[in-house]
ZANUDO-576898 format. One record per residue (C-alpha): residue number from 1; residue in three letters; x, y, z. Coordinates in pm, whole numbers, always signed. Layout:
<rs>
R,NUM,ALA,X,Y,Z .
...
</rs>
This chain:
<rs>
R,1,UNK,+9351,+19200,-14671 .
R,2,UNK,+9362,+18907,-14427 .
R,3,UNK,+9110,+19057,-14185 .
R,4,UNK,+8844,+19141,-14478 .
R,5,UNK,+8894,+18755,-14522 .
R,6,UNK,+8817,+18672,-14183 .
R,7,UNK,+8507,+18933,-14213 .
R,8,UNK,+8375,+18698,-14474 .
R,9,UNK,+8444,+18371,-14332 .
R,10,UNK,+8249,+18510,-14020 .
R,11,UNK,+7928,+18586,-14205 .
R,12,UNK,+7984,+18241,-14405 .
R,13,UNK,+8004,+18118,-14061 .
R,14,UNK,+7712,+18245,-13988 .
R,15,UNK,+7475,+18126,-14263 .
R,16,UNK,+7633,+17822,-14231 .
R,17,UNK,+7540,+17724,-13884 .
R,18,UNK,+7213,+17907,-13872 .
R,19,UNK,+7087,+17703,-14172 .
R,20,UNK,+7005,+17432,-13915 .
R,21,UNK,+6777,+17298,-13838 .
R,22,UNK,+6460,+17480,-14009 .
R,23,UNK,+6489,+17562,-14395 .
R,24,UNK,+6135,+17724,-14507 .
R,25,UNK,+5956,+17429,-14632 .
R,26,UNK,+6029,+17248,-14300 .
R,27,UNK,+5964,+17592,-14083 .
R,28,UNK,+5617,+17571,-14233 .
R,29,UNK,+5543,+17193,-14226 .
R,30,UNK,+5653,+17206,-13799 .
R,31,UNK,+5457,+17501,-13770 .
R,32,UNK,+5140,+17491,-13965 .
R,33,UNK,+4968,+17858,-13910 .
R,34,UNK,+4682,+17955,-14031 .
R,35,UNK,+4689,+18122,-14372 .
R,36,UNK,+5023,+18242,-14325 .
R,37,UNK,+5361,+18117,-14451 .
R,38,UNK,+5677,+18214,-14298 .
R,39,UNK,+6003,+18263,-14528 .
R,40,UNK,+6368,+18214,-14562 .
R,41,UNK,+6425,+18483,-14305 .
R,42,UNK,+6210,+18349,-14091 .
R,43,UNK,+6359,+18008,-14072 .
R,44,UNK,+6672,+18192,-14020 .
R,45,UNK,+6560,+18368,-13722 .
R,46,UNK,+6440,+18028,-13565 .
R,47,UNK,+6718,+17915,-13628 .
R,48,UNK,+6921,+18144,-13434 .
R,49,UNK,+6703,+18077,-13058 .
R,50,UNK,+6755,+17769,-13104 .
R,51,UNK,+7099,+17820,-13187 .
R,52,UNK,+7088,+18073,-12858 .
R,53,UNK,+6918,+17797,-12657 .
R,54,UNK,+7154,+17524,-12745 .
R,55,UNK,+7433,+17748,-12671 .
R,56,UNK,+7257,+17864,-12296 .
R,57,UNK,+7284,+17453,-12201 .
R,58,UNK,+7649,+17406,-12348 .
R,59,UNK,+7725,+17661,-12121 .
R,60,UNK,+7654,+17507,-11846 .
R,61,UNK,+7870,+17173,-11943 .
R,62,UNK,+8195,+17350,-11981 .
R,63,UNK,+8246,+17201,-12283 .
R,64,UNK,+8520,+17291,-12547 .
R,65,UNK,+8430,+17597,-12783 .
R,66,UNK,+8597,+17479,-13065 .
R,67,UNK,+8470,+17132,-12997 .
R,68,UNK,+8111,+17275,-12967 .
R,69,UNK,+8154,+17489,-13295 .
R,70,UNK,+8244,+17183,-13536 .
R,71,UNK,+8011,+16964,-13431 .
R,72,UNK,+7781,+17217,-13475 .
R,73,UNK,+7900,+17365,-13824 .
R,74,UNK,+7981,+16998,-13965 .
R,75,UNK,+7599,+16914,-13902 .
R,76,UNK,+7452,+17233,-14051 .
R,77,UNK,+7669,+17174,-14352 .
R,78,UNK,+7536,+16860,-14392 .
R,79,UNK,+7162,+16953,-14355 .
R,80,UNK,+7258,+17220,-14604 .
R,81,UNK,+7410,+16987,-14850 .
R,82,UNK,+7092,+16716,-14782 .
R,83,UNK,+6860,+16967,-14878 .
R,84,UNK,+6996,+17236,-15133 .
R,85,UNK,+6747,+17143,-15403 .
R,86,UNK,+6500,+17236,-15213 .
R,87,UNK,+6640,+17522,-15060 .
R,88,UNK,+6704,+17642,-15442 .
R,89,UNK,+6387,+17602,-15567 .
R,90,UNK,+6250,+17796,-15223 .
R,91,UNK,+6477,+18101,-15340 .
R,92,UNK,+6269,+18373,-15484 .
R,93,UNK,+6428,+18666,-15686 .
R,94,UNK,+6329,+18929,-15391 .
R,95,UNK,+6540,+18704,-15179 .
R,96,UNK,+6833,+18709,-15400 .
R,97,UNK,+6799,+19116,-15382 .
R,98,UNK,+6720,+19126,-15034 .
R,99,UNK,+7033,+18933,-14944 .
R,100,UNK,+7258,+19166,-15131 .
R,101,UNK,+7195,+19460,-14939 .
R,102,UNK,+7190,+19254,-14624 .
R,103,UNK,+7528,+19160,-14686 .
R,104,UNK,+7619,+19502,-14779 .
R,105,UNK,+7507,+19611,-14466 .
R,106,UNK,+7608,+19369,-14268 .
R,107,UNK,+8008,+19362,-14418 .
R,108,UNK,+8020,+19749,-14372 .
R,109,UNK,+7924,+19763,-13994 .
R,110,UNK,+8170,+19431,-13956 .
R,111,UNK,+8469,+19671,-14115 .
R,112,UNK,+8331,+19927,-13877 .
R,113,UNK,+8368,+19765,-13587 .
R,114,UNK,+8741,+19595,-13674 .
R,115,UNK,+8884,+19977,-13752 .
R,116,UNK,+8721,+20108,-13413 .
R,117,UNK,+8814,+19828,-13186 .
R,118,UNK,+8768,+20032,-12855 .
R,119,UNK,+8602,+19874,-12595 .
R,120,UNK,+8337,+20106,-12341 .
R,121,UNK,+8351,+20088,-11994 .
R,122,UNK,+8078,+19794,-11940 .
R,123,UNK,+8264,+19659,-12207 .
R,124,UNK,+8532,+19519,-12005 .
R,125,UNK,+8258,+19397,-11738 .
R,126,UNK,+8103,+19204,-12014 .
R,127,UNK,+8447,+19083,-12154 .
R,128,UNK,+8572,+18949,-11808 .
R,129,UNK,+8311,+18729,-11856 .
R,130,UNK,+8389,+18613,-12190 .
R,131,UNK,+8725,+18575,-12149 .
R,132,UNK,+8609,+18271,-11870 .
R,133,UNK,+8447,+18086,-12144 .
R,134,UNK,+8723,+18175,-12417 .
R,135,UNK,+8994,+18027,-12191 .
R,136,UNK,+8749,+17726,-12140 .
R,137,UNK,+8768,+17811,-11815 .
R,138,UNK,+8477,+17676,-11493 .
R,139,UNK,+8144,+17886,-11532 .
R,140,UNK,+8160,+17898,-11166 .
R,141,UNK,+8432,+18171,-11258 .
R,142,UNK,+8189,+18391,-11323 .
R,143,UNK,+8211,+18492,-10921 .
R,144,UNK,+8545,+18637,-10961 .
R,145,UNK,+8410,+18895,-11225 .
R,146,UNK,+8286,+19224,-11109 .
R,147,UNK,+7966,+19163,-11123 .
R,148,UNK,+7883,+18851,-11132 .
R,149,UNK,+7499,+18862,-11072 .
R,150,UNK,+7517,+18994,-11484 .
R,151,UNK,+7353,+18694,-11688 .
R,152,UNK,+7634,+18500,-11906 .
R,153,UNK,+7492,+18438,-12272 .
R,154,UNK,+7556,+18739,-12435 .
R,155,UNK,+7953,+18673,-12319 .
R,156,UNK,+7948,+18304,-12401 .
R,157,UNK,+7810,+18412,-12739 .
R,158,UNK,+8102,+18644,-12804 .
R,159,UNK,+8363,+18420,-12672 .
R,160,UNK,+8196,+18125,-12925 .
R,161,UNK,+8264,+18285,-13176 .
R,162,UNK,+8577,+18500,-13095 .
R,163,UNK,+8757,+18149,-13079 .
R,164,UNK,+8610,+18038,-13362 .
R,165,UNK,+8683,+18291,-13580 .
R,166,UNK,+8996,+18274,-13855 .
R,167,UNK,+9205,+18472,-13701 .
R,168,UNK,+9080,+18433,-13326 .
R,169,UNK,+9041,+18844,-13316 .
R,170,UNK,+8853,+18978,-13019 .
R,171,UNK,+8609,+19107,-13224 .
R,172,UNK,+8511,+18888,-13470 .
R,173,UNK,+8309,+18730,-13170 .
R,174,UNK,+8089,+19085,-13160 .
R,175,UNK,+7996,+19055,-13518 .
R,176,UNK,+7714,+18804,-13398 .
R,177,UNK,+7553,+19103,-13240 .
R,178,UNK,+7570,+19266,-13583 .
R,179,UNK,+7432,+18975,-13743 .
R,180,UNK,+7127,+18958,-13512 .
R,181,UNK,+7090,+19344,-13557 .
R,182,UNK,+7058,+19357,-13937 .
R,183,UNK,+6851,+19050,-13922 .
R,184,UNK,+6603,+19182,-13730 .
R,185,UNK,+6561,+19489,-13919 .
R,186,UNK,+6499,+19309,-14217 .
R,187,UNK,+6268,+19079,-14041 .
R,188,UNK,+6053,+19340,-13902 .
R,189,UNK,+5975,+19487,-14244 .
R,190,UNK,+5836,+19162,-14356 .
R,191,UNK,+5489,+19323,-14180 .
R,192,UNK,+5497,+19584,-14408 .
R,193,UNK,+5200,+19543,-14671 .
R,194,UNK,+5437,+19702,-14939 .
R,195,UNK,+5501,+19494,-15192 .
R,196,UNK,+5778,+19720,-15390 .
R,197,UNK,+6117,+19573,-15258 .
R,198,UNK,+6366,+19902,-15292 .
R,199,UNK,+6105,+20065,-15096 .
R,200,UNK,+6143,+19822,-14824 .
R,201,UNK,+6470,+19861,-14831 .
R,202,UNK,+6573,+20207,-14828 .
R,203,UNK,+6278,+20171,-14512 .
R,204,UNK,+6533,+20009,-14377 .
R,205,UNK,+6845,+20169,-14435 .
R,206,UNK,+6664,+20481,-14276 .
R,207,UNK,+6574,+20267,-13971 .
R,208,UNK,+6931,+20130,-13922 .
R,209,UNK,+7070,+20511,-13987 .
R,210,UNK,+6798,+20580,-13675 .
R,211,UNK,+6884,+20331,-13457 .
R,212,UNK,+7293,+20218,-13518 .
R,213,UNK,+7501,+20329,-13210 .
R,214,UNK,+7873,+20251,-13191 .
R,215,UNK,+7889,+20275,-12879 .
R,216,UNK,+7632,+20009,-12779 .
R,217,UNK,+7869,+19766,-12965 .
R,218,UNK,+8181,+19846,-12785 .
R,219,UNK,+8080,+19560,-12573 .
R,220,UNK,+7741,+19633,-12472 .
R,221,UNK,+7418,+19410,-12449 .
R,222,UNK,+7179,+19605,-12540 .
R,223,UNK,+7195,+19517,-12920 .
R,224,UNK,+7093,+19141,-12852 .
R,225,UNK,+6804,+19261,-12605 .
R,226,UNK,+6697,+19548,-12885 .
R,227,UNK,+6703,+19272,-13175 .
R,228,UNK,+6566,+19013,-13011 .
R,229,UNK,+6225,+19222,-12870 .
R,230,UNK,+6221,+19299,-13256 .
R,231,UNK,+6203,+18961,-13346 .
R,232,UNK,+5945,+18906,-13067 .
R,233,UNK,+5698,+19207,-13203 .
R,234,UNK,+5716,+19038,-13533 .
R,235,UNK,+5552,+18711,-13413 .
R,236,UNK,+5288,+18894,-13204 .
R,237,UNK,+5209,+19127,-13453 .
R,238,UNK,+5121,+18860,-13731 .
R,239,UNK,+4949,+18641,-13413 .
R,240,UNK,+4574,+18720,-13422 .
R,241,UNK,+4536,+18773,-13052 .
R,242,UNK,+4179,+18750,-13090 .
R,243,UNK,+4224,+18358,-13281 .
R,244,UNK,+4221,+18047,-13101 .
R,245,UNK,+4416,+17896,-13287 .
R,246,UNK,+4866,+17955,-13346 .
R,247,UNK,+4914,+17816,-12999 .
R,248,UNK,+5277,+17732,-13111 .
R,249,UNK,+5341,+18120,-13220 .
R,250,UNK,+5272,+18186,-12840 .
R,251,UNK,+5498,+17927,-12701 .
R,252,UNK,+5758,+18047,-12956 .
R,253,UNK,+5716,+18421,-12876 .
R,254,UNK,+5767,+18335,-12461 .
R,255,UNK,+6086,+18185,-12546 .
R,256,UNK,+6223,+18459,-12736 .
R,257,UNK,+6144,+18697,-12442 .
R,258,UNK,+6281,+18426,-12209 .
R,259,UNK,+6664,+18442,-12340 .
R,260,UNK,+6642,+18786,-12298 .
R,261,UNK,+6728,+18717,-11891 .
R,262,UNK,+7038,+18581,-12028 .
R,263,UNK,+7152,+18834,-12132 .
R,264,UNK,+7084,+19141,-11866 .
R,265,UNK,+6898,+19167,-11526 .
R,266,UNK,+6633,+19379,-11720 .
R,267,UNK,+6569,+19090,-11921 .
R,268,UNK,+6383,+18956,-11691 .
R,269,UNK,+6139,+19214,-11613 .
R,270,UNK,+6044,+19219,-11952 .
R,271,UNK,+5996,+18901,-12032 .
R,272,UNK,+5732,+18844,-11764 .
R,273,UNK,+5519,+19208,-11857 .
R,274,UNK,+5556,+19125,-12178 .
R,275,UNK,+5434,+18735,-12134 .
R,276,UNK,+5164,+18831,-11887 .
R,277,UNK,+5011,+19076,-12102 .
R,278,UNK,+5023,+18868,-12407 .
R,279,UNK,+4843,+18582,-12202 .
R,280,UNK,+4596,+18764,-12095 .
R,281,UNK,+4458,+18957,-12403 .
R,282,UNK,+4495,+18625,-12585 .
R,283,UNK,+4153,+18495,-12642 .
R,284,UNK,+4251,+18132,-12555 .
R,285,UNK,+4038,+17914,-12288 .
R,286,UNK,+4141,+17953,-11894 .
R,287,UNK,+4312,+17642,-11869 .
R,288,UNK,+4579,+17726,-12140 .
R,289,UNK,+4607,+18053,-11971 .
R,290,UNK,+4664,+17880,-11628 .
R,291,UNK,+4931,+17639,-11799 .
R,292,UNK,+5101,+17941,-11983 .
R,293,UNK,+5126,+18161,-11663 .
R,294,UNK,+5247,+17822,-11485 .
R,295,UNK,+5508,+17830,-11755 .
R,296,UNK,+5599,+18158,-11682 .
R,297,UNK,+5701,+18098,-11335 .
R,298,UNK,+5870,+17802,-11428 .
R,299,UNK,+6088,+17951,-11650 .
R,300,UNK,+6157,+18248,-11444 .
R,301,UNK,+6255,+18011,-11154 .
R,302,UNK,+6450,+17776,-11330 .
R,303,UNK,+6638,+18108,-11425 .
R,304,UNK,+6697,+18197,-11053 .
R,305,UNK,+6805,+17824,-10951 .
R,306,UNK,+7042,+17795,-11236 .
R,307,UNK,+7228,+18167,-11147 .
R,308,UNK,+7228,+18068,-10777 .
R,309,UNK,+7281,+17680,-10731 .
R,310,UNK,+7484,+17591,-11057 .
R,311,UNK,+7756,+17930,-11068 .
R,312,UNK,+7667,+18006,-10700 .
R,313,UNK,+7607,+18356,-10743 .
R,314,UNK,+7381,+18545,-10498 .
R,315,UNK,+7115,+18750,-10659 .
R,316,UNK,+7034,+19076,-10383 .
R,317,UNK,+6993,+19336,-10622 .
R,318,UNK,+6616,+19301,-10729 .
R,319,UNK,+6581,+19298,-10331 .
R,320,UNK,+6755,+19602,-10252 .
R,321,UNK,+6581,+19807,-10543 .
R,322,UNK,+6243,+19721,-10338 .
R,323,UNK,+6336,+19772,-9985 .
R,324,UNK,+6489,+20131,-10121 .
R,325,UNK,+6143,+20200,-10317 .
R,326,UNK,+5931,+20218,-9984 .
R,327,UNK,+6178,+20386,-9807 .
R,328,UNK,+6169,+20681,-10061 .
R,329,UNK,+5779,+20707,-9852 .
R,330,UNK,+5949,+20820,-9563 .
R,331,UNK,+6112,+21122,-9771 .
R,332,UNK,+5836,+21273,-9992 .
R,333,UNK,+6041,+21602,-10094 .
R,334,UNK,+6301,+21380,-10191 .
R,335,UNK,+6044,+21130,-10384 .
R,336,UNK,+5943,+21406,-10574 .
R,337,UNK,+6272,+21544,-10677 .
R,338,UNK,+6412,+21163,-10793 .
R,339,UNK,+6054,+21133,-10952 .
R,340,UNK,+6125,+21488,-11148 .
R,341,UNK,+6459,+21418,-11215 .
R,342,UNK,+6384,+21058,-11351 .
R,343,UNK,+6127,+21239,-11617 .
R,344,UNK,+6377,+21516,-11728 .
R,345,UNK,+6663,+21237,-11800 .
R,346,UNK,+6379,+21008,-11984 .
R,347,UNK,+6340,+21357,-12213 .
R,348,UNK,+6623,+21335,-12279 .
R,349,UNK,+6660,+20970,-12372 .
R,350,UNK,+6393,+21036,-12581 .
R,351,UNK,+6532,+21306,-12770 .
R,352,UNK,+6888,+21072,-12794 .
R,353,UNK,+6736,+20795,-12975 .
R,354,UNK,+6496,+20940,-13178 .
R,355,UNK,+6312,+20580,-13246 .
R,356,UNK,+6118,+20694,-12929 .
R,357,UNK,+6006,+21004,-13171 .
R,358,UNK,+5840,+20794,-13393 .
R,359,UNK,+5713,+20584,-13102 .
R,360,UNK,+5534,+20815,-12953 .
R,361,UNK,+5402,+20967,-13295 .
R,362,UNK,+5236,+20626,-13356 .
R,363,UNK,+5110,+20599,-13049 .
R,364,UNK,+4913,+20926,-13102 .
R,365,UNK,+4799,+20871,-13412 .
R,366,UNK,+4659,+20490,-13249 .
R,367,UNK,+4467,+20682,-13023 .
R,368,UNK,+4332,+20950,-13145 .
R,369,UNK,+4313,+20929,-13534 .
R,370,UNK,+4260,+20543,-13591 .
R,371,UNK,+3841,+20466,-13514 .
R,372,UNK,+3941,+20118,-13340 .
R,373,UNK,+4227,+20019,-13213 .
R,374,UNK,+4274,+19646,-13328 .
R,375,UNK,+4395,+19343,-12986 .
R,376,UNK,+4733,+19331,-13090 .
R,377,UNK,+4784,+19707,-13107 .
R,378,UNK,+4640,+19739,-12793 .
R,379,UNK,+4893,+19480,-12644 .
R,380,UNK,+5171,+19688,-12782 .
R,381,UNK,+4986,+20014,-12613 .
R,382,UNK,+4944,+19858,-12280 .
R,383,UNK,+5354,+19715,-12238 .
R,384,UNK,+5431,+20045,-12380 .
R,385,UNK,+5250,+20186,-12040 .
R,386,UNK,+5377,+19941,-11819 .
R,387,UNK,+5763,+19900,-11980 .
R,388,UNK,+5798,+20330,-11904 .
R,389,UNK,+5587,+20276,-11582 .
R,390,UNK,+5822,+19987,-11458 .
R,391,UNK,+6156,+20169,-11538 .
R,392,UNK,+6066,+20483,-11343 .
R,393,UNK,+5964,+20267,-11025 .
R,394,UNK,+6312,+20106,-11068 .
R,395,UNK,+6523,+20418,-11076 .
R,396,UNK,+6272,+20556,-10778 .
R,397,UNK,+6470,+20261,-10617 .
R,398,UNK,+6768,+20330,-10665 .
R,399,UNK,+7057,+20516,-10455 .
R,400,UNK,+7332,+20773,-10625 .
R,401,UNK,+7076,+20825,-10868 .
R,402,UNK,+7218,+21103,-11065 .
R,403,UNK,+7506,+20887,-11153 .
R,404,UNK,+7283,+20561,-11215 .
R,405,UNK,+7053,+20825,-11465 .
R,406,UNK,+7316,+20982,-11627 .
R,407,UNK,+7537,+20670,-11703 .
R,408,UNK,+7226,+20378,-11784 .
R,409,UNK,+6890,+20499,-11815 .
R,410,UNK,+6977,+20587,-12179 .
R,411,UNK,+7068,+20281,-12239 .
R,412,UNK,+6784,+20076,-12078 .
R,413,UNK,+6522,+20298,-12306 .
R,414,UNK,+6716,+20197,-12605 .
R,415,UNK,+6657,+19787,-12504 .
R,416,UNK,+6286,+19863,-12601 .
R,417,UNK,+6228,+20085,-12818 .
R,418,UNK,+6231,+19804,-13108 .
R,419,UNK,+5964,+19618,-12962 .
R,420,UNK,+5720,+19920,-13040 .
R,421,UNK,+5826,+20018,-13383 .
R,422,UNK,+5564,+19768,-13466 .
R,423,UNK,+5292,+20110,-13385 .
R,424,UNK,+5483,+20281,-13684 .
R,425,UNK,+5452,+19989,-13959 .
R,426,UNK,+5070,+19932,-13837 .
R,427,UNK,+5026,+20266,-13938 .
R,428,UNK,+5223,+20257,-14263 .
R,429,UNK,+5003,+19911,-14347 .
R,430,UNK,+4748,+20009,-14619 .
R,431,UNK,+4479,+19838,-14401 .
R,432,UNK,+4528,+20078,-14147 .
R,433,UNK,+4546,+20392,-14354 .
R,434,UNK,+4258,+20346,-14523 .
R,435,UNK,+4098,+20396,-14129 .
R,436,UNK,+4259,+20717,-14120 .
R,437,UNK,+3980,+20927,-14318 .
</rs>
């Protein structure tokens, strides 16, 4: 009985402290888009970047956890308190119902998770790492783990709120990538122009059914890369690439796919194919281009002096995978037979997480039934091409790769196959099957 408490404290905790700083009225006021207001879920989800963002910096300071988390909490409890009138009056009766069966959700994969407490085998790579920050240890600890090149967040995040939690249970600090999961399956569906509600959500108990894997939450990272490219489709989907205008939905969008890095290596690579395509089918002048693709590189490199200068880790790895690329030239049987194997083990990826199914459905229908494909669609097309491209060049690079495929490449197709669900619900939109005739 004492741990279904603790359950429930954790997801008070959680709407507690992600309450702050945005509620919807102020979301909308700060953001000002054309003809389109956000909701309560939205303000949620900004919420929680800045919550991640906030929490990338502390890290850095080696500053208590507990200390961090009531500070925190105290002033999200007050913002909530300052402004529940309005928050009340912002509450609409779909919210009400929509918050039942997230919590529903939500408390049955927490009781999940606490009766199958097993950890994977990157599981205790990820959890050396945590345990550092749990035992409020130096971050330049992170060198002593077994691979400490591995980005930190993700760790910090589940040693927050691990010692944080009622009663301080290992996994209590996983639930957050629960939380972010179920959030951004509801969030996603907020593009769907249905307007019946039990619809929407039995939608979405059919797309958590599709894509919930225990395993990926004995430990993993691949939930908070998944949920967060979710979250990022969302805000380029309702940006209208071909508007001037929703500057700030850009900026907001690049920093979403930013704190991916922080969480794993591939991070990275999709944060800038993902930004440099959405710069450059945004029809915005060439000197906001320039300063966005200037912020690109910033970002990136303030990511690689931060990993190297301030935990003194050594980052080879993105090195080697080149230098054993061109080498595979020399070899061409053998490119050929990692380029053949690489396909056969994305089959079967494919078939494993049958998200990719419907993927590759929508994508067909896009190109072949739909009379025009629409900018934003296309952006979604074109990372599609160059996310699958970009993976196979990687494993091309790689040594041992039968191991590397069998144990990971599952895995890494998983990471993105949220980001393109968004093909699926175009589809479904009754905008777009009207086209369909």
């Amino acid at each position: 009985m004492i741990e279904i408490a603790n359950i429930l404290l954790q997801i008070f905790t959680f709407l507690v402290i992600f309450s702050f700083p945005f509620n919807e009225k102020i979301l909308n006021r700060t953001i000002k888009l054309k003809s389109l207001n956000l909701g309560l879920i939205d303000a949620h989800v900004f919420n929680i970047i800045i919550f991640l963002y906030i929490s990338l910096i502390v890290s850095f300071l080696n500053i208590d956890l507990k200390l961090f988390f009531k500070i925190y909490f105290t002033i999200s409890l007050i913002f909530i308190l300052t402004n529940f009138k309005s928050l009340y009056y912002e509450i609409k009766r779909s919210d009400f119902i929509k918050f039942a069966f997230f919590f529903l959700i939500t408390i049955s994969i927490f009781i999940f998770i606490a009766q199958n407490i097993k950890l994977e085998w990157d599981g205790h790579v990820w959890i050396s790492k945590a345990l550092i920050f749990f035992n409020n240890e130096e971050i330049t600890k992170l060198n002593e783990t077994l691979h400490p090149d591995y980005p930190h967040l993700g760790s910090y995040l589940w040693a927050f709120f691990w010692s944080n939690s009622f009663l301080e249970l290992e996994y209590a600090g996983r639930f957050f990538y629960i939380y972010v999961y179920v959030l951004s399956s509801f969030l996603i569906f907020k593009t769907l122009e249905i307007n019946n509600i039990y619809i929407k959500i039995l939608l979405i108990l059919f797309f958590i059914i599709l894509t919930f894997e225990p395993y990926y939450f004995a430990g993993y990272q691949e939930y908070l890369i998944f949920s967060l490219l979710i979250i990022a489709s969302r805000y380029i989907y309702i940006f209208n690439l071909s508007d001037r205008k929703n500057i700030k939905l850009i900026l907001f969008t690049f920093f979403i796919l930013f704190i991916n890095c922080w969480f794993k290596n591939e991070g990275k690579i999709y944060f800038i194919i993902f930004s440099i395509t959405l710069i450059y089918l945004s029809n915005i002048d060439y000197y906001k281009k320039l300063l966005l693709t200037l912020l690109i590189i910033s970002l990136a490199f303030t990511q690689y002096i931060l990993q190297k200068y301030s935990i003194d880790i050594a980052i080879t790895s993105e090195t080697n995978f080149i230098i054993n690329f061109f080498q595979n030239f020399n070899d061409i049987e053998l490119l050929l037979v990692k380029f053949f194997k690489i396909l056969l083990n994305m089959a079967i990826a494919f078939i494993k997480h049958p998200l990719w199914i419907i993927i590759f459905f929508s994508f067909f229908i896009q190109i072949f039934f739909l009379r025009k494909v629409n900018p934003n669609m296309k952006y979604f097309l074109i990372c599609l091409f160059l996310n699958l491209i970009i993976i196979l060049g990687i494993y091309m690079g790689m040594k041992n790769i039968d191991f590397v495929l069998r144990v990971s490449l599952d895995r890494v197709l998983f990471q993105t196959s949220g980001f393109y669900f968004i093909l699926f619900l175009n589809i479904l939109n009754i905008k777009n099957l009207s086209k369909i005739t």
